[in-house]
mmCIF file of the C-alpha atoms, coordinates in Angstrom:
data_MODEL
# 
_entry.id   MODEL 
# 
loop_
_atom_site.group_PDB 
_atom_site.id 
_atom_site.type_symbol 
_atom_site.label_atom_id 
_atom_site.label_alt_id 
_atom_site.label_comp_id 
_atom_site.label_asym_id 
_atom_site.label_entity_id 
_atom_site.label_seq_id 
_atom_site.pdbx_PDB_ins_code 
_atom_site.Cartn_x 
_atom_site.Cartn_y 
_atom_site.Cartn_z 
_atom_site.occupancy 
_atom_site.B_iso_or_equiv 
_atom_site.pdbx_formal_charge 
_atom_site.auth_seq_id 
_atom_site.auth_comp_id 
_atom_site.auth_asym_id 
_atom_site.auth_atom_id 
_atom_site.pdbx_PDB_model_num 
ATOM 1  C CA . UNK A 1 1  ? 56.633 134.056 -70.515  1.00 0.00 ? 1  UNK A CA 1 
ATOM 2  C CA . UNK A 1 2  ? 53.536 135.436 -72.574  1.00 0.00 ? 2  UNK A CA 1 
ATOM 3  C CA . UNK A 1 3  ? 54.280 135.521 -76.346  1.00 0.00 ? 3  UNK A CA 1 
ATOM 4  C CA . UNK A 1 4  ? 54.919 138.719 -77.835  1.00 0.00 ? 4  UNK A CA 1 
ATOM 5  C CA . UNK A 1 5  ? 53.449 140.829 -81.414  1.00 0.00 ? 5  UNK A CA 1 
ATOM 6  C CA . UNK A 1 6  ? 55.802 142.634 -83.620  1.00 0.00 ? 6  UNK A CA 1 
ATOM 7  C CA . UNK A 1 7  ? 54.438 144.453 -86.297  1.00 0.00 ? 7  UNK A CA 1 
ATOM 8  C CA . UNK A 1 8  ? 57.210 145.564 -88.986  1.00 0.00 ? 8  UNK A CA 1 
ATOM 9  C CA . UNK A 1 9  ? 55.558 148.713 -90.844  1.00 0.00 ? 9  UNK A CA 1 
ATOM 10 C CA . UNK A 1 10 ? 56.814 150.863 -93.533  1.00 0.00 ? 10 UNK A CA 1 
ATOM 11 C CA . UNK A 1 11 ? 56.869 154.268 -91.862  1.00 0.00 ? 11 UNK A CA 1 
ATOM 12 C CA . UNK A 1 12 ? 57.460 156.417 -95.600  1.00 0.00 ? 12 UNK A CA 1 
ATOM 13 C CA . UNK A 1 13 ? 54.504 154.779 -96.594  1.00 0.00 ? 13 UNK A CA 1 
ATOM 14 C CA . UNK A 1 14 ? 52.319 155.815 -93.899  1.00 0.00 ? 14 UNK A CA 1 
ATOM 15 C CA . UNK A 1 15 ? 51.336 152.765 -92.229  1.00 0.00 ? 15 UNK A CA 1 
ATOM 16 C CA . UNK A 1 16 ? 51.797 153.386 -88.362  1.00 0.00 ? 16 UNK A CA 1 
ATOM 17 C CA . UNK A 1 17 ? 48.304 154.440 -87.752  1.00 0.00 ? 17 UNK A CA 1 
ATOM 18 C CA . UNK A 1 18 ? 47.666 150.954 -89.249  1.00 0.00 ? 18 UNK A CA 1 
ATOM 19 C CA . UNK A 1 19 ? 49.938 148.897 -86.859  1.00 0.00 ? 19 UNK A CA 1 
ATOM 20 C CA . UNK A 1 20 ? 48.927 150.804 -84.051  1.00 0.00 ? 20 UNK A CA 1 
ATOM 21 C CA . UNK A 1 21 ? 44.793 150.314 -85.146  1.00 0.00 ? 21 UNK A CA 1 
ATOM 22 C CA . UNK A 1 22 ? 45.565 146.349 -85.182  1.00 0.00 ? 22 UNK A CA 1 
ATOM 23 C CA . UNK A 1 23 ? 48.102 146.650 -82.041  1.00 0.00 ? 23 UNK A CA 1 
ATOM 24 C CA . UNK A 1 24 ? 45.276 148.254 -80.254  1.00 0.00 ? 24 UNK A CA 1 
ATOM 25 C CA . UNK A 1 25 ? 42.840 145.345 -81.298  1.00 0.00 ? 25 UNK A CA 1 
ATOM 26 C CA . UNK A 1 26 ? 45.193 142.736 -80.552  1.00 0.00 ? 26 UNK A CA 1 
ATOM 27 C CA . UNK A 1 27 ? 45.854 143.994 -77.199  1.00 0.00 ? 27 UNK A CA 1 
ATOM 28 C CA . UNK A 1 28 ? 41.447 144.323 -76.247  1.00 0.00 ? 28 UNK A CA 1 
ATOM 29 C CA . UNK A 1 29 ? 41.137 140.753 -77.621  1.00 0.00 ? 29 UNK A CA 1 
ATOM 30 C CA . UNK A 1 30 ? 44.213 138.949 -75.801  1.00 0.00 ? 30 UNK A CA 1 
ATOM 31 C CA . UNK A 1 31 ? 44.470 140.633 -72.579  1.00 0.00 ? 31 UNK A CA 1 
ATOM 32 C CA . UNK A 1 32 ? 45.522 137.608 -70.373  1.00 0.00 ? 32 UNK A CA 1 
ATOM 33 C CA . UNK A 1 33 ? 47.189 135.645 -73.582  1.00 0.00 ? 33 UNK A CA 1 
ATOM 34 C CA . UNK A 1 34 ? 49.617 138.611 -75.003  1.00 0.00 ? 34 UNK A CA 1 
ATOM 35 C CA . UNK A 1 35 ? 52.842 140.090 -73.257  1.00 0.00 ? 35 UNK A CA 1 
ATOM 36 C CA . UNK A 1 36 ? 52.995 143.223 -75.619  1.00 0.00 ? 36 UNK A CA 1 
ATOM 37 C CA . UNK A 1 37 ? 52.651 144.270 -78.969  1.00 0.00 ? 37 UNK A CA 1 
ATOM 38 C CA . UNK A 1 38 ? 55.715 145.914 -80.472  1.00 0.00 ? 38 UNK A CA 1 
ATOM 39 C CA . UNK A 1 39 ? 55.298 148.709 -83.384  1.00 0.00 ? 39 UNK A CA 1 
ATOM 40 C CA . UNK A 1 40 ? 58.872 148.119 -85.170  1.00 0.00 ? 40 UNK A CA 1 
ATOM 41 C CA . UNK A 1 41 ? 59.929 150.403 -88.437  1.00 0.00 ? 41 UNK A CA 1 
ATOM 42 C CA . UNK A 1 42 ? 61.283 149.019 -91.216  1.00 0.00 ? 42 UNK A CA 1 
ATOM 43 C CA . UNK A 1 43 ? 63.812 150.281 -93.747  1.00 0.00 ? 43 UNK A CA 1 
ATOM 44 C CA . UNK A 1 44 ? 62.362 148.472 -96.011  1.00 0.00 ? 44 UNK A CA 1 
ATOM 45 C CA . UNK A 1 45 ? 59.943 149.874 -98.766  1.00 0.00 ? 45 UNK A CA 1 
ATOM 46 C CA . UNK A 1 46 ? 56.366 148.154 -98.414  1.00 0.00 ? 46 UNK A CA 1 
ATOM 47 C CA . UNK A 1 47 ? 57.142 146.087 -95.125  1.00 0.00 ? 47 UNK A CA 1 
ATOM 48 C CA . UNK A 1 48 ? 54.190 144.888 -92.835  1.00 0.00 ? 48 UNK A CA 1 
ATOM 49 C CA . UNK A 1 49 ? 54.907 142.136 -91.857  1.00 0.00 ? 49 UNK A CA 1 
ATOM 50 C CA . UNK A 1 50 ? 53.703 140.640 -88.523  1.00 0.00 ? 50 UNK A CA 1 
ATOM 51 C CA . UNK A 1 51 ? 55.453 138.151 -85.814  1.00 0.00 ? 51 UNK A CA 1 
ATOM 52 C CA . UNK A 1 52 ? 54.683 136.093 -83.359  1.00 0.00 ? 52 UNK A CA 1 
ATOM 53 C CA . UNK A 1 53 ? 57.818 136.229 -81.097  1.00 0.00 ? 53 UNK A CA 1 
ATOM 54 C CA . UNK A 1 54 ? 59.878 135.707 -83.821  1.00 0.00 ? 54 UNK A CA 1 
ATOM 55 C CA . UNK A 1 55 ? 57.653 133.743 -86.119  1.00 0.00 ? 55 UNK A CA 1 
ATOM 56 C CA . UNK A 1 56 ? 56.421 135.441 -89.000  1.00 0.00 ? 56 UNK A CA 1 
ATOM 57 C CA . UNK A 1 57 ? 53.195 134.848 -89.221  1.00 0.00 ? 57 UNK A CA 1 
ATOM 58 C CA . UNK A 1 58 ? 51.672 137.444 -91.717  1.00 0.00 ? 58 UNK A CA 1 
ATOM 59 C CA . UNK A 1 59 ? 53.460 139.240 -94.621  1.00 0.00 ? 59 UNK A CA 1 
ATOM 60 C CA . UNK A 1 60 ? 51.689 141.616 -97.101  1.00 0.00 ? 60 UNK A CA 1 
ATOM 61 C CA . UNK A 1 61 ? 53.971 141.284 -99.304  1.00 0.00 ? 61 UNK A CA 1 
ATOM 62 C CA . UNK A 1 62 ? 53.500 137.402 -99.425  1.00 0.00 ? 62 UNK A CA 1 
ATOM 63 C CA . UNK A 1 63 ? 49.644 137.752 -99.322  1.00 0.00 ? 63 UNK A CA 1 
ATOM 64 C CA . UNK A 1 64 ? 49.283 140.457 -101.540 1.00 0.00 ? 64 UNK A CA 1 
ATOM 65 C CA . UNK A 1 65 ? 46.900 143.182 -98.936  1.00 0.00 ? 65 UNK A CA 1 
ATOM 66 C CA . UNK A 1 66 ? 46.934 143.738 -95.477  1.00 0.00 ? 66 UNK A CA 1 
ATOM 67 C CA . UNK A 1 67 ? 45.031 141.269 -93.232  1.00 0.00 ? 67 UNK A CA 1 
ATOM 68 C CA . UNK A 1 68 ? 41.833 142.438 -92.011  1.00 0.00 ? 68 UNK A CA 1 
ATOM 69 C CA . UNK A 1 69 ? 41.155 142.314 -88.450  1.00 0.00 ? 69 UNK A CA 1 
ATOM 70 C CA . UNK A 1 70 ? 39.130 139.436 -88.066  1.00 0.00 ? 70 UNK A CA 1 
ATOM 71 C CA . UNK A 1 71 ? 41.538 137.029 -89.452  1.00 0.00 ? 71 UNK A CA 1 
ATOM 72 C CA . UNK A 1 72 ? 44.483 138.361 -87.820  1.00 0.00 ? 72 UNK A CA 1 
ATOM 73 C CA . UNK A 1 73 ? 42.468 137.858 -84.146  1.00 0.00 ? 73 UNK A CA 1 
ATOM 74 C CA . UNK A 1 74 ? 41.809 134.264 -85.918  1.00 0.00 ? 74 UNK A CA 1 
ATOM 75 C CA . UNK A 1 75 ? 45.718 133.498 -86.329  1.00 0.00 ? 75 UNK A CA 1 
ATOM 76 C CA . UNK A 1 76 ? 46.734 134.831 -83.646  1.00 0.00 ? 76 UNK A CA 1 
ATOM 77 C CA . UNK A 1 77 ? 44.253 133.120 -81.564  1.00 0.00 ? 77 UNK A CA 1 
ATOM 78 C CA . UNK A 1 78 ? 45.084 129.521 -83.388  1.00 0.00 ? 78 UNK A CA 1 
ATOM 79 C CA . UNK A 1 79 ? 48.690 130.368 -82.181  1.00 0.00 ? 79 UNK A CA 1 
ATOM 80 C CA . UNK A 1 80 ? 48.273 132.048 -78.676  1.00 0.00 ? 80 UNK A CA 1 
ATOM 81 C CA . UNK A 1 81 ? 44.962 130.035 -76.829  1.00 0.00 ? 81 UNK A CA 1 
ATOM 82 C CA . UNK A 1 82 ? 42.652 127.942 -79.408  1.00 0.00 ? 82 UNK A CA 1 
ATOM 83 C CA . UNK A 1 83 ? 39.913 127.152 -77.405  1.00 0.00 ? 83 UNK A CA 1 
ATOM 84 C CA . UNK A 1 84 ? 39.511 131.161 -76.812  1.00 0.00 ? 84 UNK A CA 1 
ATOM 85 C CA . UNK A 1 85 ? 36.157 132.624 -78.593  1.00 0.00 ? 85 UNK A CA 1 
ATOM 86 C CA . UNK A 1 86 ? 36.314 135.710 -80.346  1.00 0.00 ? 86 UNK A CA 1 
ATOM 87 C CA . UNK A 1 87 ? 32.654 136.285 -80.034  1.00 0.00 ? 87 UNK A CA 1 
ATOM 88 C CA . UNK A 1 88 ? 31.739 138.243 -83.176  1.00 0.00 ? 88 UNK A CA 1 
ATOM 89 C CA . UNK A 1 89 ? 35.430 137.656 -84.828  1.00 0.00 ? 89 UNK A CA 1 
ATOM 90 C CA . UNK A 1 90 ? 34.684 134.006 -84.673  1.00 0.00 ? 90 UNK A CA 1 
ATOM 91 C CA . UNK A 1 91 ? 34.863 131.569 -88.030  1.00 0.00 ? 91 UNK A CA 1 
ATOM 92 C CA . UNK A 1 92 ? 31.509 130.952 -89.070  1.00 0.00 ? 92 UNK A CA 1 
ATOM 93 C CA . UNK A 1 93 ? 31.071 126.850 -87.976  1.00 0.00 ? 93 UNK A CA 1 
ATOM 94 C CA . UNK A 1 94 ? 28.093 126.433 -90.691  1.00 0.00 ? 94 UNK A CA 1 
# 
């Protein structure tokens, strides 16, 4: 079974276009790898935090900001398939 993304957002503070923006990305990049992304509201003031089945695996709250694209294809690559390339998205290797 392919994992699955949940992304917990805080819907009073306006974050679904957010999760849906990096659900959307997540889905392009990991096609084959990926069995769904899940938008999920929280109750909770401030949540976005992001799972990997049930692994957290990114928390603003813990972090301090939201994770910007490119690293969250990056973790969720290093989880998912790690020899996959990510083209542009990539780590720099110099």
């Amino acid at each position: 079974m392919k994992p699955v993304i949940t992304i917990a957002y805080c819907p009073k503070c306006g974050w679904l276009l957010r999760a849906a923006y990096m659900a959307q990305e997540l889905l392009t990049s990991f096609t084959e790898e990926l069995g769904g992304v899940t938008l999920r509201p929280s109750e909770t003031a401030g949540t976005y935090t992001i799972f990997l089945n049930e692994e957290k695996i990114f928390d603003r709250k813990e972090a301090g900001h939201f994770p910007e694209i490119k690293f969250l294809k990056q973790l969720v690559r290093d989880h998912v398939a790690p020899g996959k390339s990510l083209g542009h998205s990539d780590r720099n290797t110099d």
